[in-house]
C-alpha positions as CSV (number, residue, x, y, z in Angstrom):
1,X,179.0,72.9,-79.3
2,X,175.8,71.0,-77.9
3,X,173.4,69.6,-80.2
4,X,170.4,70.7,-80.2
5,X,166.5,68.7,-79.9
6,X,164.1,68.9,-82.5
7,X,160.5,67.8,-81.8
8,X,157.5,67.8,-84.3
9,X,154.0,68.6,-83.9
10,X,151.7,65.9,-85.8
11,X,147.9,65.1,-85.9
12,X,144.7,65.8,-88.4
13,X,143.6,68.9,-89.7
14,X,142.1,70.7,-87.1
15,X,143.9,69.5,-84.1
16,X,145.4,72.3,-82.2
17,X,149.1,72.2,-83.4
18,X,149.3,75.8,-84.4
19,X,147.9,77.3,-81.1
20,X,150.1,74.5,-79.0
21,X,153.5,75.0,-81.2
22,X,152.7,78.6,-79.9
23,X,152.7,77.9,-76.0
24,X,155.7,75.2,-76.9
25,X,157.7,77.8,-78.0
26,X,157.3,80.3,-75.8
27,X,158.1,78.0,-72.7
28,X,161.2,76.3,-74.1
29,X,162.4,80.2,-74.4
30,X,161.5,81.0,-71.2
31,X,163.6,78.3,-70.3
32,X,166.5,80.1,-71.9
33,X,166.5,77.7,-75.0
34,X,167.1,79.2,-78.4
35,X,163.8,77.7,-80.5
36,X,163.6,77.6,-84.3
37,X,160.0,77.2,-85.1
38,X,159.2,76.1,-89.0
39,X,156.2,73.8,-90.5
40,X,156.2,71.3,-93.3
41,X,156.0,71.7,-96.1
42,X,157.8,75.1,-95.8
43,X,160.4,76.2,-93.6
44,X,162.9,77.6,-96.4
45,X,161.3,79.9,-99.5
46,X,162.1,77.1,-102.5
47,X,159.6,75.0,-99.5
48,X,157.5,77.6,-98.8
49,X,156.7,77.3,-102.8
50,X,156.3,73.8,-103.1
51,X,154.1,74.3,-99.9
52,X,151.6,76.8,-102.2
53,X,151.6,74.0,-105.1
54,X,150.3,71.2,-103.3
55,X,148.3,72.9,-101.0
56,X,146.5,75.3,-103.7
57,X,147.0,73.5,-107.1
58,X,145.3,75.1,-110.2
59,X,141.1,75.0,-110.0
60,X,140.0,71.9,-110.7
61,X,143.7,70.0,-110.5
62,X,144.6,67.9,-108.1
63,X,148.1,66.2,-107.4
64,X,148.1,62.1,-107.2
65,X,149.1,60.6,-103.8
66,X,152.7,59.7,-105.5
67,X,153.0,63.5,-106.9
68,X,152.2,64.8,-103.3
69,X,154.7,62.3,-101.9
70,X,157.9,63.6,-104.7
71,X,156.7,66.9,-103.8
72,X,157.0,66.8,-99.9
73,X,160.1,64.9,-99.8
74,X,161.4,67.7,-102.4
75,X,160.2,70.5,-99.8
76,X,162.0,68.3,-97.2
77,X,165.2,67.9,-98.4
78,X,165.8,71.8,-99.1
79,X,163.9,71.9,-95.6
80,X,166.5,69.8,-93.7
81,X,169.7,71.1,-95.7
82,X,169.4,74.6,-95.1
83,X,167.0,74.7,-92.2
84,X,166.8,72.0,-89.9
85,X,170.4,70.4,-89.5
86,X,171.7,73.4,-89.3
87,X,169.8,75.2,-86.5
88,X,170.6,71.3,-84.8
89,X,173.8,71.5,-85.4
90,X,174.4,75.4,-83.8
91,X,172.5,73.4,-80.4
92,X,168.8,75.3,-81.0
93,X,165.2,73.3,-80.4
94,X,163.6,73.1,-83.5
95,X,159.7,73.0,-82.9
96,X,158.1,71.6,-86.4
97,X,154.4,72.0,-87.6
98,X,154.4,68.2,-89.4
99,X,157.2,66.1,-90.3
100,X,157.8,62.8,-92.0
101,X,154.8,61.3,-89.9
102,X,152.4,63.4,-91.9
103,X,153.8,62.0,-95.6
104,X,153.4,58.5,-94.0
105,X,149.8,59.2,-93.1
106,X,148.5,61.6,-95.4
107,X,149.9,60.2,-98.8
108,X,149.2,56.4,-98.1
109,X,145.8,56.6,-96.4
110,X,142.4,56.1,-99.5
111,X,144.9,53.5,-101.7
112,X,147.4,56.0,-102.1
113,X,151.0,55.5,-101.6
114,X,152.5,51.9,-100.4
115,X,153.6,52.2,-97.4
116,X,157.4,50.6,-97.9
117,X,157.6,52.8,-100.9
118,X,157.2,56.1,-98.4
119,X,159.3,54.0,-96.3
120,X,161.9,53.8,-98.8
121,X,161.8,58.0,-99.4
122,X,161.7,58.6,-96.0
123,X,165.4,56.8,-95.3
124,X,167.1,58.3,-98.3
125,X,165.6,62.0,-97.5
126,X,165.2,61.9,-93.8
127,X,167.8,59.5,-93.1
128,X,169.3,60.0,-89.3
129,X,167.3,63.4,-88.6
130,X,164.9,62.1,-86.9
131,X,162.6,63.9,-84.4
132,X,163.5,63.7,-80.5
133,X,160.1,63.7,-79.6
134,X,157.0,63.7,-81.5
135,X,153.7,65.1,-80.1
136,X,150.6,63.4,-81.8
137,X,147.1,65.5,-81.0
138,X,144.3,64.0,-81.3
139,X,140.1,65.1,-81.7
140,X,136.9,63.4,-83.0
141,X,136.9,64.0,-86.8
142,X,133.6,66.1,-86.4
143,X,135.1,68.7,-83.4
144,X,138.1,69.3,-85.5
145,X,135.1,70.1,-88.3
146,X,134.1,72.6,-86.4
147,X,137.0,74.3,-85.3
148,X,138.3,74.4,-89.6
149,X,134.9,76.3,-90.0
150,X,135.4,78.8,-87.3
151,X,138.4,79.7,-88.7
152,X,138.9,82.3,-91.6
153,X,139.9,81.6,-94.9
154,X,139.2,78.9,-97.5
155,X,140.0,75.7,-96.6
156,X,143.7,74.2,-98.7
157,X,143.3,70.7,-100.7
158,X,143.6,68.6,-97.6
159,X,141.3,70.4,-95.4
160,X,138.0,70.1,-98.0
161,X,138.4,66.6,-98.6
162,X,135.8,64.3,-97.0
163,X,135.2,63.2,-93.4
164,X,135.8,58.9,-94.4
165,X,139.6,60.9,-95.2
166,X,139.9,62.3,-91.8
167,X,138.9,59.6,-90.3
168,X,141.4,57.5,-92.1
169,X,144.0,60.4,-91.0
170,X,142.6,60.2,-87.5
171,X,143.5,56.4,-87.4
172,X,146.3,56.4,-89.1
173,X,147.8,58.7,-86.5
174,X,146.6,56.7,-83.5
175,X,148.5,53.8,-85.0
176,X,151.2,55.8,-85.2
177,X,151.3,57.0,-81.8
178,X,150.5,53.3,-80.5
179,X,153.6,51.6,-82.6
180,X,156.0,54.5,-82.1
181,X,155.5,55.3,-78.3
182,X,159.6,55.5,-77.7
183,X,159.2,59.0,-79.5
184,X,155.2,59.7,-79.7
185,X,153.4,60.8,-77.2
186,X,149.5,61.2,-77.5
187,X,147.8,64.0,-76.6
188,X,143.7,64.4,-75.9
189,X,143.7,67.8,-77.7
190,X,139.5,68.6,-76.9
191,X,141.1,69.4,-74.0
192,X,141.8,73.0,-72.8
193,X,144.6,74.4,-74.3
194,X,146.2,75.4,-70.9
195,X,145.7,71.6,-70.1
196,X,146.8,70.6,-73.6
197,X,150.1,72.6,-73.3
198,X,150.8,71.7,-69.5
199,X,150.7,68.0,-70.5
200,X,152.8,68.4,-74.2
201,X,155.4,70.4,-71.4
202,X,155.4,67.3,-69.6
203,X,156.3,65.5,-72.2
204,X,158.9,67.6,-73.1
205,X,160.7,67.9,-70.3
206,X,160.3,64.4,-68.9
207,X,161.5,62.6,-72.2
208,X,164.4,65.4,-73.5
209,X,165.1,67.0,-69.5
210,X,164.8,70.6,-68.5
């Protein structure tokens, strides 16, 4: 049986990476791929669970960068055992919302978590399932602003924190891109989302073929 591609969807809060995960998926199954779309943390119900804890702790709690870190490697692992490998394994696309890149950026950006130290978590939990490709979005930390408060809802523990912590998240992810371009690909995503999703397509199908 063929093994399948898995490619994540990375970038700030704000970014575009639910409505183009959408358009992702719908053109790898028109291409007569099976796709298994998930999100981190979640993917599997013990996941889905951590997912509520760290992104709607108790009023007035808050996790420490090394308790978020535990806690999405934890949501991970179950992730990857029962989720991920698998639907790999049968030859399916997996299409993630966030992966490993966001741990590395979220939990070590503000004196959080040393980097090696996420490093180290990341090979034990991770180890060789690795994304194929990974599409980084990118917007100015004040139009990705605007698009959290047009949406509904209150906002999860990541999303209210400050703009000097996007920005961080913004950079970190640009640094990311820049380092890492074997498997990231950066994407302008102020762009229109047909423009967006036509150039992420690109990407898919030059780097992992039709």
């Amino acid at each position: 049986m063929s093994t399948g591609c898995f490619i994540t969807l990375e970038g700030g809060e704000g970014t575009g990476k639910s409505t183009l995960i959408s358009e992702l998926c719908s053109r790898l199954e028109a291409s007569g791929k099976t796709v298994v779309r998930t999100r981190e943390p979640g993917g599997t119900p013990l996941a889905e669970s951590i997912r509520n804890l760290v992104l709607h702790p108790q009023d007035g709690q808050a996790w420490s960068p090394m308790a978020e870190a535990l806690l999405m490697n934890a949501a991970r692992t179950d992730h990857l055992e029962k989720l991920i490998r698998p639907a790999i394994a049968r030859g399916d696309w997996v299409v993630c919302d966030r992966f490993a890149d966001s741990t590395r950026v979220y939990q070590s950006v503000t004196d959080g978590v040393k980097e090696d130290v996420l490093a180290l978590m990341e090979q034990f939990v991770v180890a060789g399932t690795k994304p194929d490709l990974t599409l980084v979005l990118d917007v100015p930390v004040a139009v990705a602003l605007e698009r959290r408060q047009s949406r509904a809802g209150a906002q999860d523990a990541f999303e209210a924190r400050d703009a000097a912590f996007h920005q961080r998240v913004r950079e970190a992810f640009l640094q990311l891109a820049n380092r890492e371009k074997d498997r990231c690909v950066l994407i302008d995503a102020t762009l229109p989302i047909d423009t967006v999703a036509d150039r992420a397509w690109s990407a898919v199908t030059t780097r992992l073929g039709n």
